[in-house]
C-alpha positions in Angstrom: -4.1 12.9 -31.5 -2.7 15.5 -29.0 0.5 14.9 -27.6 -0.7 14.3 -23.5 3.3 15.2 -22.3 2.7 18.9 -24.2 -0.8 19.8 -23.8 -0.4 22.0 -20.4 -2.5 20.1 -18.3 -1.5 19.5 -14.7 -2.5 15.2 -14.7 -1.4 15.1 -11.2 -4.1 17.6 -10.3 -6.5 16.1 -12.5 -5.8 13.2 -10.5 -7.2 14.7 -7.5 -10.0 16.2 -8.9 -13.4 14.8 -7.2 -14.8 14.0 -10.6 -11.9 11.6 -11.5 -11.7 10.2 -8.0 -16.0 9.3 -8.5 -14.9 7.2 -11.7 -11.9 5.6 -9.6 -14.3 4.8 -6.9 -17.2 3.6 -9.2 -14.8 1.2 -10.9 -12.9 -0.3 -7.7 -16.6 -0.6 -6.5 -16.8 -3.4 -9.3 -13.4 -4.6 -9.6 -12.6 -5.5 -6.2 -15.5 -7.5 -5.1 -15.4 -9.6 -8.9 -11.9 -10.1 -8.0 -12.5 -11.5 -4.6 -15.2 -14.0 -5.6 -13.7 -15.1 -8.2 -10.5 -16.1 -6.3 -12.9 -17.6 -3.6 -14.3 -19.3 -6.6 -11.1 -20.3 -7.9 -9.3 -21.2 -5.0 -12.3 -23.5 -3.4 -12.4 -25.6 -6.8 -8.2 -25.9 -6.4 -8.8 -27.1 -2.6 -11.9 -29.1 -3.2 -9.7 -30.9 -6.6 -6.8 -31.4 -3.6 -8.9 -32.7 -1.0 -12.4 -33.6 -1.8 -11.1 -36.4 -3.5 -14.7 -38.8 -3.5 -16.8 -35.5 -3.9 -14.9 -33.9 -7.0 -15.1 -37.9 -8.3 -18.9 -37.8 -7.6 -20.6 -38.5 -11.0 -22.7 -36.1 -12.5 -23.9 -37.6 -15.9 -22.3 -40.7 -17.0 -18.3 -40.3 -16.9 -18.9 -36.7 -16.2 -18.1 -36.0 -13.1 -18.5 -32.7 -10.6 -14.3 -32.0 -10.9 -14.9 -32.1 -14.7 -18.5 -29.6 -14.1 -16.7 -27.0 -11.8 -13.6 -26.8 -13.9 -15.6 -25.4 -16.7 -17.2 -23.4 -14.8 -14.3 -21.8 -14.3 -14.1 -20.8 -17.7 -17.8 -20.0 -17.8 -17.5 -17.8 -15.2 -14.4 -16.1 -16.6 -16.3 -15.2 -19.4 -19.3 -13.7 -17.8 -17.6 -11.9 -15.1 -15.5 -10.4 -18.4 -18.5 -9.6 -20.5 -20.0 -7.7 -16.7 -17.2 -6.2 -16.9 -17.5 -4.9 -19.9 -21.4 -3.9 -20.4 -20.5 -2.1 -16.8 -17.6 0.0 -18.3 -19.4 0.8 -21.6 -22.4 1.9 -19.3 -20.9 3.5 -16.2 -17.1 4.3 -16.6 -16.9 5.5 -20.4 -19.4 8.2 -20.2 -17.5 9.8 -17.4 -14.2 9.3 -18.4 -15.1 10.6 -22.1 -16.5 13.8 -20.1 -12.9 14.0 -18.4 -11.4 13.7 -21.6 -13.0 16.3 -23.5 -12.9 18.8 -20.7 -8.9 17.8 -20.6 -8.9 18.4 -24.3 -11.1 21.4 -24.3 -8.5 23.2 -21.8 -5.7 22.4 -23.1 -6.5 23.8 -26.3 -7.5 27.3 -24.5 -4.2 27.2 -22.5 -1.9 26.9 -26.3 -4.1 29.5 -27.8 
């Protein structure tokens, strides 16, 4: 592996370039709205457990009741925004970022030739 600190390539520039700020874009694109619902998600089943007392209490399926159905669903949902997440980045981010790399690569071995 190439020593990044030695290879001559300006990152800061790279940085700037409108290739990497596309991938940037395309991934807060994703990030930020999972992030939000999920915290709207998260903190609605906190205030609902604090307050909702009789509706969190409300049975479901015998002693199951909806406080015990949402809180897994917290995990549940954990779970599938992470596997998104990552079908999304295999799909969408890698490919460019690869491209990125290799052209990073490809220039710093012509600039220590």
């Amino acid at each position: 592996m190439t020593d990044p600190v030695n290879t001559g390539v300006d990152f800061l520039a790279e940085e700037e370039s409108p290739e990497f700020k596309a991938l940037k874009r395309k991934r807060f694109s994703v990030v930020i709205p999972l992030s939000i619902a999920f915290l709207v998600w998260y903190f609605l089943y906190v205030i609902l457990s604090t307050y909702a007392h009789d509706f969190m209490s409300t049975k479901v399926v015998g002693e199951i009741n909806v406080g015990l159905v949402f809180g897994l669903l917290q995990f549940v949902t954990t779970f599938a925004i992470t596997m998104f997440y990552v079908s999304f980045a295999n799909k969408k981010l890698d490919p460019p970022a690869e491209a990125i790399r290799e052209r990073l690569l490809a220039e710093s071995e012509g600039t220590r030739s």
